[in-house]
C-alpha positions in Angstrom: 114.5 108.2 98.7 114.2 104.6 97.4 115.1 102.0 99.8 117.9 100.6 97.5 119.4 103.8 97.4 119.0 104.1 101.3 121.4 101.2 101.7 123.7 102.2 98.9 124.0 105.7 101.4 124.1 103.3 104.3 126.7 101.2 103.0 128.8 104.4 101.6 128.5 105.7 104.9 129.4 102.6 107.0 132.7 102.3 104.9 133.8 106.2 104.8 137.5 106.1 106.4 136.9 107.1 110.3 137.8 110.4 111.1 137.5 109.7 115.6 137.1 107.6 117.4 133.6 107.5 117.6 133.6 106.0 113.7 135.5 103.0 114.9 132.4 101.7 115.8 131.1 101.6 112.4 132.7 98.2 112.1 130.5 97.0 114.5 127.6 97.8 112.9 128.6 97.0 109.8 129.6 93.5 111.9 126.4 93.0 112.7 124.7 93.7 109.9 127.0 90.8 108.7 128.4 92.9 105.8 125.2 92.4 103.7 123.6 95.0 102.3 121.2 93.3 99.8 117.4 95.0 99.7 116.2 91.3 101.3 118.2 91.6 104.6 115.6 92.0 107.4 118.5 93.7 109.8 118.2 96.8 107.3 114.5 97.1 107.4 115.3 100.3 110.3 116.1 102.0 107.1 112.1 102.4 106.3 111.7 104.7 109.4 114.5 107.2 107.6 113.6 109.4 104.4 117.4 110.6 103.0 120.7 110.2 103.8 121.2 112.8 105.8 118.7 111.4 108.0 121.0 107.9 107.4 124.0 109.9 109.0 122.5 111.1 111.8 121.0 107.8 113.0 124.6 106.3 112.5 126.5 109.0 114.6 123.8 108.9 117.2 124.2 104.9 117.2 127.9 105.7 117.7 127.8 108.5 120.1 125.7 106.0 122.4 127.7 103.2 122.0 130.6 105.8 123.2 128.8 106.7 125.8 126.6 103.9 127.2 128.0 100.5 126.0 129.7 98.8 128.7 131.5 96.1 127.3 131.4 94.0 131.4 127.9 93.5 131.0 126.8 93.5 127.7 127.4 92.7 124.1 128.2 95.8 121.3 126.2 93.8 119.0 122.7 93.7 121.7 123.9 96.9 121.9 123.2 97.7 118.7 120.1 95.5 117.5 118.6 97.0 120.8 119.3 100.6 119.5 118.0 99.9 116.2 114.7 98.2 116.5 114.1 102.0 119.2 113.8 103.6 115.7 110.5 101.4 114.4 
């Protein structure tokens, strides 16, 4: 899968309505990721270590799932939360 077409998946993803609560959090990556999805933004280079969209998905919801169950919002920030959880993947 091209790496444009990887964020076009990514970005598809990120804004599919949320079904649980667990998708709420997608705003907070997408937050973070400071709504850009251009090829030259360094934050989506994670997307190198993923080969389709399905892979895309899974790395999202597993992002998610953590955040459910391991942020805690007294001691850390969601956003360290989430660059910490994305640069595990390289």
């Amino acid at each position: 899968m091209k790496y444009e077409n990887k964020i076009r998946s990514l970005k598809t993803y990120l804004y599919k309505e949320s079904t649980n609560y667990r998708d709420t959090f997608k705003n907070d990556i997408i937050y973070y990721l400071n709504d850009d999805f251009n090829p030259k933004n360094p934050l989506l280079l994670f997307l190198n270590e993923l080969n389709n969209e399905n892979e895309i998905i899974s790395f999202i919801d597993s992002l998610n799932s953590s955040i459910v169950l391991k942020f805690d919002d007294e001691h850390e920030q969601i956003s360290d939360f989430i660059h910490e959880y994305f640069i595990q993947i390289k």
